[in-house]
LOTORBA-118689 format. One record per residue (C-alpha): residue number from 0; residue in three letters; x, y, z. Coordinates in nm, 3 decimals. Example, Ala and Ser with C-alpha at 12.3 -4.5 7.8 and 13.67 -1.06 7.14 Angstrom:
BEGIN
<atom 0; 'Ala'; <1.230; -0.450; 0.780>>;
<atom 1; 'Ser'; <1.367; -0.106; 0.714>>;
//
This chain:
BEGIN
<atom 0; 'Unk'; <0.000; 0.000; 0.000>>;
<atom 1; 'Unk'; <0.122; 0.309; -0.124>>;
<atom 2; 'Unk'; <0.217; 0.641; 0.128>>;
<atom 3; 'Unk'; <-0.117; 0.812; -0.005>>;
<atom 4; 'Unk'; <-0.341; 0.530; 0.007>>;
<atom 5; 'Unk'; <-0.230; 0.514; 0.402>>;
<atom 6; 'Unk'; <-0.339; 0.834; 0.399>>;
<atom 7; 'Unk'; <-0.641; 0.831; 0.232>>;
<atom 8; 'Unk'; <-0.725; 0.546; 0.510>>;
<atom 9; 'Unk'; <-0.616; 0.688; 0.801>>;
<atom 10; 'Unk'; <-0.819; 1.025; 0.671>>;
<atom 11; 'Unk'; <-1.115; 0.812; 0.642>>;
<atom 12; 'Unk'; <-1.118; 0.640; 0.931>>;
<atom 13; 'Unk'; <-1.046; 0.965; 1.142>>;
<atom 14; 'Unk'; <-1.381; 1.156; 0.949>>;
<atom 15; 'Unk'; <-1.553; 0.834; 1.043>>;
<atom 16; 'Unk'; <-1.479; 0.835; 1.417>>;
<atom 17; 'Unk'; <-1.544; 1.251; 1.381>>;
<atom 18; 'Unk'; <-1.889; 1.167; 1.270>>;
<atom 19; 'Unk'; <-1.999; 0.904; 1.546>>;
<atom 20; 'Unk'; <-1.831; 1.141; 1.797>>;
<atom 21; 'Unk'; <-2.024; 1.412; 1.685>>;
<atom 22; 'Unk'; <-2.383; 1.246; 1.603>>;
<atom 23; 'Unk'; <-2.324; 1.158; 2.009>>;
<atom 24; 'Unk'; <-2.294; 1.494; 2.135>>;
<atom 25; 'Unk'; <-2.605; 1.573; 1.924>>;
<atom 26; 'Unk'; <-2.816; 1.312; 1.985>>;
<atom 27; 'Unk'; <-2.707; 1.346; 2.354>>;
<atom 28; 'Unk'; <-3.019; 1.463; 2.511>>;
<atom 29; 'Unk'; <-2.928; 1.785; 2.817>>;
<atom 30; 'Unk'; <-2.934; 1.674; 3.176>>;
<atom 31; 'Unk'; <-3.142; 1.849; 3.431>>;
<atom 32; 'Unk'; <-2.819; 2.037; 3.659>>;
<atom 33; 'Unk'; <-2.612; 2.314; 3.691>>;
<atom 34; 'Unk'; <-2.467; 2.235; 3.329>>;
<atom 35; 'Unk'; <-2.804; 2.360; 3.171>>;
<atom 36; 'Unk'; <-2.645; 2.746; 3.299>>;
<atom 37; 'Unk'; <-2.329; 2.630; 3.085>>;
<atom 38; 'Unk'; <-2.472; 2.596; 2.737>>;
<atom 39; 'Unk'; <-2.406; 2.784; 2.425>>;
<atom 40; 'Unk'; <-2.623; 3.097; 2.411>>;
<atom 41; 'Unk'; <-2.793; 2.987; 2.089>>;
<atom 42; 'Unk'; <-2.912; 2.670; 2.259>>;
<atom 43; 'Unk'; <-3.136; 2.833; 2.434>>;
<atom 44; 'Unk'; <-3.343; 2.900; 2.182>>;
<atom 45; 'Unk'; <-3.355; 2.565; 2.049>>;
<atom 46; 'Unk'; <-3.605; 2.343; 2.085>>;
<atom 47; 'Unk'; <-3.489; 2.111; 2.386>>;
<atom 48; 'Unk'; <-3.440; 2.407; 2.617>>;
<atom 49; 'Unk'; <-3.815; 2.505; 2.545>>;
<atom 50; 'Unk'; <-3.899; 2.216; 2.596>>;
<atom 51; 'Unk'; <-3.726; 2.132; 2.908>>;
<atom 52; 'Unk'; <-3.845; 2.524; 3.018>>;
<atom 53; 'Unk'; <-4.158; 2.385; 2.993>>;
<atom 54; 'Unk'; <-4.130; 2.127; 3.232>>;
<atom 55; 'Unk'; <-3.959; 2.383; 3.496>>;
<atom 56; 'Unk'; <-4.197; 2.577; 3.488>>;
<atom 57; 'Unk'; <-4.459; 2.316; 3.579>>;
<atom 58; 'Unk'; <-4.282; 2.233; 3.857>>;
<atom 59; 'Unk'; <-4.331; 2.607; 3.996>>;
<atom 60; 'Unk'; <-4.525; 2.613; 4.304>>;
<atom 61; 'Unk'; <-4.803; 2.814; 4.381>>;
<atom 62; 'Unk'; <-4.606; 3.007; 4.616>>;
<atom 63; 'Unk'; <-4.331; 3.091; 4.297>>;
<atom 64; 'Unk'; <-4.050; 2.840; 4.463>>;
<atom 65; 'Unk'; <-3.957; 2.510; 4.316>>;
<atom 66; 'Unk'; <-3.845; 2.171; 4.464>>;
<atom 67; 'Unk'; <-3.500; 2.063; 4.558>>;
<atom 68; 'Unk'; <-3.380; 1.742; 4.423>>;
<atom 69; 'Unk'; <-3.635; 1.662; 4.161>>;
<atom 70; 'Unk'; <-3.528; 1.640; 3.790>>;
<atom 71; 'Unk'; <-3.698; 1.927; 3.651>>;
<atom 72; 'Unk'; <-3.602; 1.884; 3.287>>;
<atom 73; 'Unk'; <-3.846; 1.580; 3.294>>;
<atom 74; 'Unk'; <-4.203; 1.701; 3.310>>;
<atom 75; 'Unk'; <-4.443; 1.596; 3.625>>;
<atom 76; 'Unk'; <-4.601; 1.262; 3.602>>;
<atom 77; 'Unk'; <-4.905; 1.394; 3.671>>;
<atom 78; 'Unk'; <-5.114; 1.712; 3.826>>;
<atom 79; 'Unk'; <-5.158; 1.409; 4.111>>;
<atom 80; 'Unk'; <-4.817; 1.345; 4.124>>;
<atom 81; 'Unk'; <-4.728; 1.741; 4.122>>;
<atom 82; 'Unk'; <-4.966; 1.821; 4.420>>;
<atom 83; 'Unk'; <-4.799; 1.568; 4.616>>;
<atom 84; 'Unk'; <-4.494; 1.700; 4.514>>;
<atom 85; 'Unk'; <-4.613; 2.049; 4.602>>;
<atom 86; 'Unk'; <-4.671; 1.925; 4.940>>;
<atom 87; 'Unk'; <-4.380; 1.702; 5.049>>;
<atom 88; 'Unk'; <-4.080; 1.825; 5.211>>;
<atom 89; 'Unk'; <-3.865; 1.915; 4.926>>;
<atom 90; 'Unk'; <-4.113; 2.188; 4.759>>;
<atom 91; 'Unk'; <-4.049; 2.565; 4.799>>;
<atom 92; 'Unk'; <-3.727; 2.586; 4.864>>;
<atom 93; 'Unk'; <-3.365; 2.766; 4.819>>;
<atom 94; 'Unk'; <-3.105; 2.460; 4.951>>;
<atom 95; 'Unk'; <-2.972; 2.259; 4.701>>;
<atom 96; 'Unk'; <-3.014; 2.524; 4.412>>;
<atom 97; 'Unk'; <-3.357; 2.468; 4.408>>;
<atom 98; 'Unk'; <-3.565; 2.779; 4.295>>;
<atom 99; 'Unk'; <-3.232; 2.987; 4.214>>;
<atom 100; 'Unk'; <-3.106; 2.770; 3.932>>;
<atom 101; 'Unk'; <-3.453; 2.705; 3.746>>;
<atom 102; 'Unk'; <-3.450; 3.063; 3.756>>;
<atom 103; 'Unk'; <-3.159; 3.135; 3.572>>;
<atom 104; 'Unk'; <-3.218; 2.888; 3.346>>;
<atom 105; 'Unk'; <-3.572; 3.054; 3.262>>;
<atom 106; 'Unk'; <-3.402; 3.347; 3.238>>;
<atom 107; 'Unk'; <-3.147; 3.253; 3.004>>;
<atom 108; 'Unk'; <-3.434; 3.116; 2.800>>;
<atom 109; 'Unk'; <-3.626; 3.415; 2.789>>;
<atom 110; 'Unk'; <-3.345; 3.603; 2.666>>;
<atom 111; 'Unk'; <-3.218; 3.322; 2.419>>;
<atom 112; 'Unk'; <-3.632; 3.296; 2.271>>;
<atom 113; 'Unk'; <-3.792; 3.600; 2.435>>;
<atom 114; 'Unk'; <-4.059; 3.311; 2.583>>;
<atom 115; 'Unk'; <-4.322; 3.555; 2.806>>;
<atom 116; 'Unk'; <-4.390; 3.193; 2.984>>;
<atom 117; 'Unk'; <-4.005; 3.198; 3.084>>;
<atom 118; 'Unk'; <-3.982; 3.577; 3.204>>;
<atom 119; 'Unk'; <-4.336; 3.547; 3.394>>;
<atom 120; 'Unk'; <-4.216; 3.243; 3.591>>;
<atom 121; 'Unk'; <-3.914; 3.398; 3.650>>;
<atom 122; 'Unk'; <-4.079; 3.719; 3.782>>;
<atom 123; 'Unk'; <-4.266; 3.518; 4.018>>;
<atom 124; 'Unk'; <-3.945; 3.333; 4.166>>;
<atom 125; 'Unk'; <-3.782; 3.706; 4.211>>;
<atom 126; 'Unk'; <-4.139; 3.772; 4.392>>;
<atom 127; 'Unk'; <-4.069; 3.434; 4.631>>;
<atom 128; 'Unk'; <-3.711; 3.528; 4.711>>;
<atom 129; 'Unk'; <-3.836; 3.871; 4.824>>;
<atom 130; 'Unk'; <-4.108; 3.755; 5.017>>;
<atom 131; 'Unk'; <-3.897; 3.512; 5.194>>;
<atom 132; 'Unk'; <-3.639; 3.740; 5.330>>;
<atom 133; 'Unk'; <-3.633; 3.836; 5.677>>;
<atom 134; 'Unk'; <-3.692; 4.163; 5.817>>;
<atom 135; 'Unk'; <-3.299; 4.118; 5.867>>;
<atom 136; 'Unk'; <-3.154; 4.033; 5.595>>;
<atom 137; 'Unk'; <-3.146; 3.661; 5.620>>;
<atom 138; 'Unk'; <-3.314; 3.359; 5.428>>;
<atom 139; 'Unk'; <-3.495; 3.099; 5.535>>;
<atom 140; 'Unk'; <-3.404; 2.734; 5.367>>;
<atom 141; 'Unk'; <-3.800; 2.688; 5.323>>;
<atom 142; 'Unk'; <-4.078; 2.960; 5.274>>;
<atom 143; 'Unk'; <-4.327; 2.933; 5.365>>;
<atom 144; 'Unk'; <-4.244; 2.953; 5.715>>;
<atom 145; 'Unk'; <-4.285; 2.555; 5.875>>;
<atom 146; 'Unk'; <-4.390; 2.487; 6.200>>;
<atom 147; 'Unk'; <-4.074; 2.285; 6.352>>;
<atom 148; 'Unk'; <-3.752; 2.193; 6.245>>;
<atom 149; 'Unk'; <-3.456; 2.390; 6.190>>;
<atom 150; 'Unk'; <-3.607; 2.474; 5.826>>;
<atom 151; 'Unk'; <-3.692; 2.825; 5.950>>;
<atom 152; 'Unk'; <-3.348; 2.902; 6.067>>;
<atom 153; 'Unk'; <-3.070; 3.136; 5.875>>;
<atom 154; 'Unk'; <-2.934; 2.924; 5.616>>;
<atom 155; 'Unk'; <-2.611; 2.931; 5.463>>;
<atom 156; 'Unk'; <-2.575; 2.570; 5.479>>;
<atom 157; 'Unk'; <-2.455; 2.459; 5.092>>;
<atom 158; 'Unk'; <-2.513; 2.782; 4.941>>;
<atom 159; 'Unk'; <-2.848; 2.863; 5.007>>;
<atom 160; 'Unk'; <-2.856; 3.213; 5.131>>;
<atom 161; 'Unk'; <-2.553; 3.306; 4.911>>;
<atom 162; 'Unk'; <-2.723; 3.186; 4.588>>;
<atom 163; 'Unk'; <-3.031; 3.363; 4.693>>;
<atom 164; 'Unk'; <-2.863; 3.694; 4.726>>;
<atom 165; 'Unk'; <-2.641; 3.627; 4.388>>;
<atom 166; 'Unk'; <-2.939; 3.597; 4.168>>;
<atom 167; 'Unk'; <-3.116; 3.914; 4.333>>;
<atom 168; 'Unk'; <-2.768; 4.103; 4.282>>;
<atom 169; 'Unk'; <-2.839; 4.018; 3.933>>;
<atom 170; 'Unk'; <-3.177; 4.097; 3.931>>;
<atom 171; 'Unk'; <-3.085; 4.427; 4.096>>;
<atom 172; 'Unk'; <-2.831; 4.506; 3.832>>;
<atom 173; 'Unk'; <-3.052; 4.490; 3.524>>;
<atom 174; 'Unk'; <-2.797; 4.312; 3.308>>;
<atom 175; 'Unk'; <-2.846; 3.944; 3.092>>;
<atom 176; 'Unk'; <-3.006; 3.753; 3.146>>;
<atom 177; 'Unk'; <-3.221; 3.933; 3.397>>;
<atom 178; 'Unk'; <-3.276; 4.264; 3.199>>;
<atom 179; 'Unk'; <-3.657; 4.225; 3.155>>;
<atom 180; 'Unk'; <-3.721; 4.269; 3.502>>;
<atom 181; 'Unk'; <-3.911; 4.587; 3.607>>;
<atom 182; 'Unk'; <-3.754; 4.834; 3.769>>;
<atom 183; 'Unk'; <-3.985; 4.825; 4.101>>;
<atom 184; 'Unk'; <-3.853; 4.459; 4.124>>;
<atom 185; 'Unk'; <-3.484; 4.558; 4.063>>;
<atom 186; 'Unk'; <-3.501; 4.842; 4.334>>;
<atom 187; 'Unk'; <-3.668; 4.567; 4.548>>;
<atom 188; 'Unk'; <-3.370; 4.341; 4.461>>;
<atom 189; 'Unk'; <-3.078; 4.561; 4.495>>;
<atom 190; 'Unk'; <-3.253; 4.658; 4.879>>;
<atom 191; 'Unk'; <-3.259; 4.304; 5.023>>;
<atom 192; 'Unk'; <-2.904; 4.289; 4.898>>;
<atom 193; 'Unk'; <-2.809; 4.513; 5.093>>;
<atom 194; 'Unk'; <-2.979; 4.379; 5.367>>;
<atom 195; 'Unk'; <-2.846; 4.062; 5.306>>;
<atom 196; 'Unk'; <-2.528; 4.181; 5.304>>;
<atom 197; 'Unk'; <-2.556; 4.353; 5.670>>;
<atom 198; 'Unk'; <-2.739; 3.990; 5.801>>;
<atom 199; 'Unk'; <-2.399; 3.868; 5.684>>;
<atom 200; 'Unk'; <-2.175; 4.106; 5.869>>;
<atom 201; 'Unk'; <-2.398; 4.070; 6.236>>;
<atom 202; 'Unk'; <-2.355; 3.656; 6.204>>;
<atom 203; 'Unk'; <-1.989; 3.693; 6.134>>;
<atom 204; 'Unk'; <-1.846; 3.493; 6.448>>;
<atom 205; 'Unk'; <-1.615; 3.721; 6.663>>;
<atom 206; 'Unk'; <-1.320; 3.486; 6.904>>;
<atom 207; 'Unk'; <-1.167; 3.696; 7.132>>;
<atom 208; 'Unk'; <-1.241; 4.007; 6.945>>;
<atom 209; 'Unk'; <-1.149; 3.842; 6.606>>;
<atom 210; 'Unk'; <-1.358; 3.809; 6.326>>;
<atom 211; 'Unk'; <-1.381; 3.449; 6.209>>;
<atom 212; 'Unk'; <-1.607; 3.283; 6.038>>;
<atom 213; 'Unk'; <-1.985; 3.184; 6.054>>;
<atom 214; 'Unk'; <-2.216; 2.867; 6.112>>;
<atom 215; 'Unk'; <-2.380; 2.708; 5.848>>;
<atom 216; 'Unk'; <-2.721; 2.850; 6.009>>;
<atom 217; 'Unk'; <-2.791; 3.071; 6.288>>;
<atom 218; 'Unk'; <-3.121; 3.166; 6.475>>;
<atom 219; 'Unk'; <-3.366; 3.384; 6.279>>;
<atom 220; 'Unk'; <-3.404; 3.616; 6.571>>;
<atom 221; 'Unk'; <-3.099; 3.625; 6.756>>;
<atom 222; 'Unk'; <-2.889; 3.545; 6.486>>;
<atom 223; 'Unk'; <-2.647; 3.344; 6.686>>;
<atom 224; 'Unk'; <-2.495; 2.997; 6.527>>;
<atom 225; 'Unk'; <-2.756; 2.737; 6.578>>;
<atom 226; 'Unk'; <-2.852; 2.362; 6.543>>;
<atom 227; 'Unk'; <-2.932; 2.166; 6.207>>;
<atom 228; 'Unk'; <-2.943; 1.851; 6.177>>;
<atom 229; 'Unk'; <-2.822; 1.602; 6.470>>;
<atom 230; 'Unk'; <-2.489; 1.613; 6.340>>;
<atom 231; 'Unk'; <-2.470; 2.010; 6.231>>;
<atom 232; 'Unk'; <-2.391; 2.179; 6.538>>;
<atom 233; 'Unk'; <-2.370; 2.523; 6.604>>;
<atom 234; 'Unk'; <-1.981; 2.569; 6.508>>;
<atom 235; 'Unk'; <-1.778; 2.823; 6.231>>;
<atom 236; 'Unk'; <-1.805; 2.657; 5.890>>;
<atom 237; 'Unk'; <-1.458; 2.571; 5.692>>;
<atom 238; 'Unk'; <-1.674; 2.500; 5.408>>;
<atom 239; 'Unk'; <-2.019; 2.716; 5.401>>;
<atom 240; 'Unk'; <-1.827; 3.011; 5.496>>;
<atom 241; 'Unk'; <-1.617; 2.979; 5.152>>;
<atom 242; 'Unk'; <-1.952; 3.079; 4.971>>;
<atom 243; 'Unk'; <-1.979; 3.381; 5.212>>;
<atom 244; 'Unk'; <-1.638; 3.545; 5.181>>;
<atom 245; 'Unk'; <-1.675; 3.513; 4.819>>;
<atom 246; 'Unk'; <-1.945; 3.659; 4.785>>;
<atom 247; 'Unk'; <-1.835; 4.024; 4.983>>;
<atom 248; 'Unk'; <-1.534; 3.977; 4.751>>;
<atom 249; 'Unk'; <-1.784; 4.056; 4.464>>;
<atom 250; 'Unk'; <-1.979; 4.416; 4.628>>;
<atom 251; 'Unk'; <-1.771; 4.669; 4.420>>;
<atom 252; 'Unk'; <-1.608; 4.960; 4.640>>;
<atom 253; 'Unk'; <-1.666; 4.763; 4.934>>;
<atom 254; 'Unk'; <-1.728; 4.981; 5.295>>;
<atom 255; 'Unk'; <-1.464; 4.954; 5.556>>;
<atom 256; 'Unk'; <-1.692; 4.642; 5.742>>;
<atom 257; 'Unk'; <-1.691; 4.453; 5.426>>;
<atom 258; 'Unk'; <-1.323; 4.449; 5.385>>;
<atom 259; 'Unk'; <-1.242; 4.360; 5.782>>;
<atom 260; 'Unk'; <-1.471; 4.072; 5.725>>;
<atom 261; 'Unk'; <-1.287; 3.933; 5.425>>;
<atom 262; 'Unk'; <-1.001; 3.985; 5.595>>;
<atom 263; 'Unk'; <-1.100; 3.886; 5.923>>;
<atom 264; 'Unk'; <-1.243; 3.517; 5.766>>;
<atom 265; 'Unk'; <-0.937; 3.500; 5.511>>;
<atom 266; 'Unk'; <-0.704; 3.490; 5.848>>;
<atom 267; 'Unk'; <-0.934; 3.245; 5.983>>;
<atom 268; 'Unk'; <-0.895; 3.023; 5.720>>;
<atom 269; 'Unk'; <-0.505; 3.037; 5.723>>;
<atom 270; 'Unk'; <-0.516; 2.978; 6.162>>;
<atom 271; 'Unk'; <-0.722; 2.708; 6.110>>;
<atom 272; 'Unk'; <-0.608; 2.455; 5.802>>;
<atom 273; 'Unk'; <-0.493; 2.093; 5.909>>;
<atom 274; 'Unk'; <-0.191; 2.016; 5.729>>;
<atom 275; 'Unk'; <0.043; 1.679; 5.686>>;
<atom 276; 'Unk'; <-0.298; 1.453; 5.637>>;
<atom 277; 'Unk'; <-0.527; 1.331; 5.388>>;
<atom 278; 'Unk'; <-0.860; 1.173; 5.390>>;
<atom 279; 'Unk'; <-0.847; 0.810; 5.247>>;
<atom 280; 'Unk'; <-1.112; 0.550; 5.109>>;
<atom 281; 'Unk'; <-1.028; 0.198; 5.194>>;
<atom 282; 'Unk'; <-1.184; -0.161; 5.237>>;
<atom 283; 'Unk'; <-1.201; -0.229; 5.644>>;
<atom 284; 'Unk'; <-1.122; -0.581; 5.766>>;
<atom 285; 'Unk'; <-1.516; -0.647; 5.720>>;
<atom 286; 'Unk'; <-1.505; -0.616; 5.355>>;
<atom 287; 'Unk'; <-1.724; -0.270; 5.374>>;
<atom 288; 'Unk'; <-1.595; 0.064; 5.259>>;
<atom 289; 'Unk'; <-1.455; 0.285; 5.475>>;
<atom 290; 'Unk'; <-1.292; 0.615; 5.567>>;
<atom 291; 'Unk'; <-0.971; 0.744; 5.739>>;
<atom 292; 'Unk'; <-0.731; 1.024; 5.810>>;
<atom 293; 'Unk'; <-0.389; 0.918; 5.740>>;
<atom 294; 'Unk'; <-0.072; 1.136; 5.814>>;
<atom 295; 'Unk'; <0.107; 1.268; 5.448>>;
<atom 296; 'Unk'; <0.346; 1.498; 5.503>>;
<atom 297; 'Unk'; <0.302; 1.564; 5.161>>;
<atom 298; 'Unk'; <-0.074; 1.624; 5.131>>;
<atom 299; 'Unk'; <-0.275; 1.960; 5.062>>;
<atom 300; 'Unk'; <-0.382; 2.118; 5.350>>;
<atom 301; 'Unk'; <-0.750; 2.025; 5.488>>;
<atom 302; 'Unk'; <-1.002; 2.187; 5.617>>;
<atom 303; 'Unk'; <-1.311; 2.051; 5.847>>;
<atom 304; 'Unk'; <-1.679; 2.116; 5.809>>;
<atom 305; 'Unk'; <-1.738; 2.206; 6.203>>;
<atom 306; 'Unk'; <-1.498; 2.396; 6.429>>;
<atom 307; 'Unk'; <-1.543; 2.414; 6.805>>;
<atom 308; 'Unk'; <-1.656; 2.716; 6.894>>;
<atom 309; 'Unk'; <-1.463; 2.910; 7.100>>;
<atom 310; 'Unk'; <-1.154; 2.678; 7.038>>;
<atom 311; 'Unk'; <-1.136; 2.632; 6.709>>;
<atom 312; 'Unk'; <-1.129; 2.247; 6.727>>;
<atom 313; 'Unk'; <-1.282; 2.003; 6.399>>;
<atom 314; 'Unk'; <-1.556; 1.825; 6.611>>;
<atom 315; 'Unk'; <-1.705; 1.548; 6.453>>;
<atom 316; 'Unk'; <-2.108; 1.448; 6.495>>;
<atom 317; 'Unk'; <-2.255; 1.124; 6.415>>;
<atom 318; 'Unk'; <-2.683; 1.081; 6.441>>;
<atom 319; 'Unk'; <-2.675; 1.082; 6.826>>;
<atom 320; 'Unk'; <-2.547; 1.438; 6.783>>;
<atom 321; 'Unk'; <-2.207; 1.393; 7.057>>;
<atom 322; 'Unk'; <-1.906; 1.533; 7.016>>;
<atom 323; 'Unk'; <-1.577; 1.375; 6.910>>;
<atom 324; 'Unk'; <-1.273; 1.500; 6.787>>;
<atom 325; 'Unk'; <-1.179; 1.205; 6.527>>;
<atom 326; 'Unk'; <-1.348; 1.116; 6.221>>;
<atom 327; 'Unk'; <-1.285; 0.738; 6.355>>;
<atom 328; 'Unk'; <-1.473; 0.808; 6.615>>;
<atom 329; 'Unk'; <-1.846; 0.838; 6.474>>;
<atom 330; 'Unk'; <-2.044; 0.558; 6.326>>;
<atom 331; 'Unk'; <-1.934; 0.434; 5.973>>;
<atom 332; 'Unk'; <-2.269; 0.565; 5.844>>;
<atom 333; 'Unk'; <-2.199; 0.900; 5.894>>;
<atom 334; 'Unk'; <-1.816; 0.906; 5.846>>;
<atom 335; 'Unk'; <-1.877; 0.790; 5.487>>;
<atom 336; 'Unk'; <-2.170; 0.964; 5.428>>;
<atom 337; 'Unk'; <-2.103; 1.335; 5.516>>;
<atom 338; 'Unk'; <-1.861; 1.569; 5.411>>;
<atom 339; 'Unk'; <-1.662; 1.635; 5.727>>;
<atom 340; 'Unk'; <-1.333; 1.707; 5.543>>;
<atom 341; 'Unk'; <-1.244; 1.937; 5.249>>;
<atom 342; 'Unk'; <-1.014; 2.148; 5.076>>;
<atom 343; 'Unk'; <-1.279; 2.452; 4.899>>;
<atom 344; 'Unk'; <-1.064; 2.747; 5.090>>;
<atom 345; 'Unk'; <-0.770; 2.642; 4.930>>;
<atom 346; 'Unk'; <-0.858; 2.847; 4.574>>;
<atom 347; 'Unk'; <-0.962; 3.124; 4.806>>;
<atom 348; 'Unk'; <-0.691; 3.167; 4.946>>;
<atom 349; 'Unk'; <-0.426; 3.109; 4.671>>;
<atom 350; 'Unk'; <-0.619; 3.225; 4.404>>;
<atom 351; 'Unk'; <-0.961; 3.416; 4.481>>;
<atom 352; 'Unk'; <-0.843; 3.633; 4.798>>;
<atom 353; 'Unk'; <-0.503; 3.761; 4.635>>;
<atom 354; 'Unk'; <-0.691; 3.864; 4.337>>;
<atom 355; 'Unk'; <-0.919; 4.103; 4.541>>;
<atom 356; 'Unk'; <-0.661; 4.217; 4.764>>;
<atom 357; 'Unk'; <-0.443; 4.370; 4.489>>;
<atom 358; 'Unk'; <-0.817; 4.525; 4.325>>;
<atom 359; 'Unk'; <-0.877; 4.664; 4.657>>;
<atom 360; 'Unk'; <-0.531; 4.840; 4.683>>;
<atom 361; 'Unk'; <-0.523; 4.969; 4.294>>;
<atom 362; 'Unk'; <-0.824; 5.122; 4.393>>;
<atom 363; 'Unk'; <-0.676; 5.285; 4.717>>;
<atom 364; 'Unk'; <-0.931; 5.095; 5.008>>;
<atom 365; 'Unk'; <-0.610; 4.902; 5.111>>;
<atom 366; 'Unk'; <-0.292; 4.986; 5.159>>;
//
């Protein structure tokens, strides 16, 4: 076989694999997530995201709040199956990215198709966030308001305050995708932001005069760190608290409070990092999967989910909600389970915080 026929077959056989590999991405069908906020802007005026807009916005409560872990880009089974739905404990919420990220995929839809379904819907979710809000700033993981629980309390527990006050900051700002909203709505918006961001600054967690950190939820009226779950105790966050500091890092010509808390939490972060281990899977001597800290002098630095208050301690929490101070010390359940380790303030610090420092001094509020 001649040099060009080797050519000719290798070019063949390449276009051929180029076709399968791209008839797969097309006849790949988009997943219900946080990728649908990652598409190309001209996809959202395709087809599939009106049609998978269409099944969001069935899912819309009658209170303007969606469900949290439900696949939204599938439409309801039923209206029998919705009401139920409606009614359970996952509807009408903000934890998870539930209600903030079918919002800004509406929106991106109603800008990609100018759908009036899309902006309407995503009207009333701006309406639900609003309504939600406390008096002081803070947001409540459900709203309505429930009975019992600790589903009324502050939340910043994965995200859920923070994304509630990102997509209001967008609101507030008028720009895409959010630019059809009124400008009642956007003066609303840009109010509880500022709110919001004042809630933030009382629930920052002072240690001997310090600023820290803050819990992953603290009480709606007092606003001190508070109780979750059996195994969330009231404690500074090394992972919620990421979200938080980010977010200041983002309020252009921040005041003199906003920077001491960035700086006050960044220095937190630095005190409190665990280096020389890493957090290992591994088969136990029962066959079952487990979970260990193992020395590495070598390792990342770690960072755990609860500190003690007051000394700064990781504590660790299994379902009968006692302290220990070793991961091996809770039930297997839990240790495997739960996030009690992680390393999300490493790119703040290295990357994130160094970045806003050297803004903040070009523009003369540091020194």
């Amino acid at each position: 076989m001649g040099r060009s026929t080797t050519l000719l077959s290798i070019g063949i056989t390449l276009a051929v694999v180029f076709f399968h590999a791209e008839s797969s991405v097309a006849d790949a069908k988009a997943r219900w997530g946080s990728a649908v906020l990652r598409q190309g802007p001209e996809w959202y005026a395709s087809a599939e995201a009106r049609a998978m807009a269409d099944a969001v916005i069935q899912y819309q409560s009658p209170h303007g709040g969606w469900p949290k872990n439900t696949d939204l880009g599938e439409p309801p089974a039923s209206a029998e199956a919705l009401a139920r739905l409606n009614k359970s404990g996952v509807a009408d919420t903000i934890d998870n990215g539930a209600t903030t990220l079918p919002m800004r995929f509406l929106a991106r839809v109603a800008a990609g198709s100018g759908d009036e379904r899309c902006r309407a819907a995503v009207v009333r979710g701006v309406d639900y966030l609003l309504a939600s809000q406390y008096p002081n700033g803070g947001f409540p993981q459900f709203y309505p308001l429930r009975d019992h629980g600790y589903y009324s309390h502050i939340t910043y527990n994965d995200g859920a305050m923070i994304n509630a006050l990102d997509v209001l900051r967008d609101v507030a700002e008028g720009e895409q995708p959010f630019a059809f909203i009124d400008a009642n709505r956007r003066a609303r918006a840009a109010d509880a932001v500022r709110r919001g961001i004042d809630c933030i600054l009382k629930t920052q967690i002072r240690q001997n005069g310090k600023l820290t950190a803050w819990c992953a939820q603290h009480d709606e009226k007092t606003l001190e760190p508070t109780w979750a779950r059996t195994y969330e105790p009231p404690s500074l966050s090394g992972a919620e608290s990421v979200g938080v500091v980010r977010f200041l890092m983002e309020i252009e010509k921040p005041g003199p409070e906003v920077v001491a808390a960035i700086e006050g939490a960044v220095a937190w972060f630095r005190a409190v990092a665990i280096p020389g281990v890493r957090l290992e899977d591994f088969t136990a001597a029962d066959g079952k999967k487990d979970r260990r800290l193992v020395a590495d002098p070598a390792a990342e630095p770690l960072w755990a989910r609860f500190y003690e208050l007051g000394t700064n301690r990781p504590v660790f929490l299994g379902r009968d909600s006692v302290v220990h101070y070793a991961i091996a010390e809770i039930e297997p359940e839990r240790r495997n389970g739960y996030s009690y380790y992680g390393s999300s303030p490493a790119p703040l610090l290295a990357r994130d915080y160094p970045r806003w420092r050297a803004k903040q001094v070009a523009s003369g509020s540091l020194e």
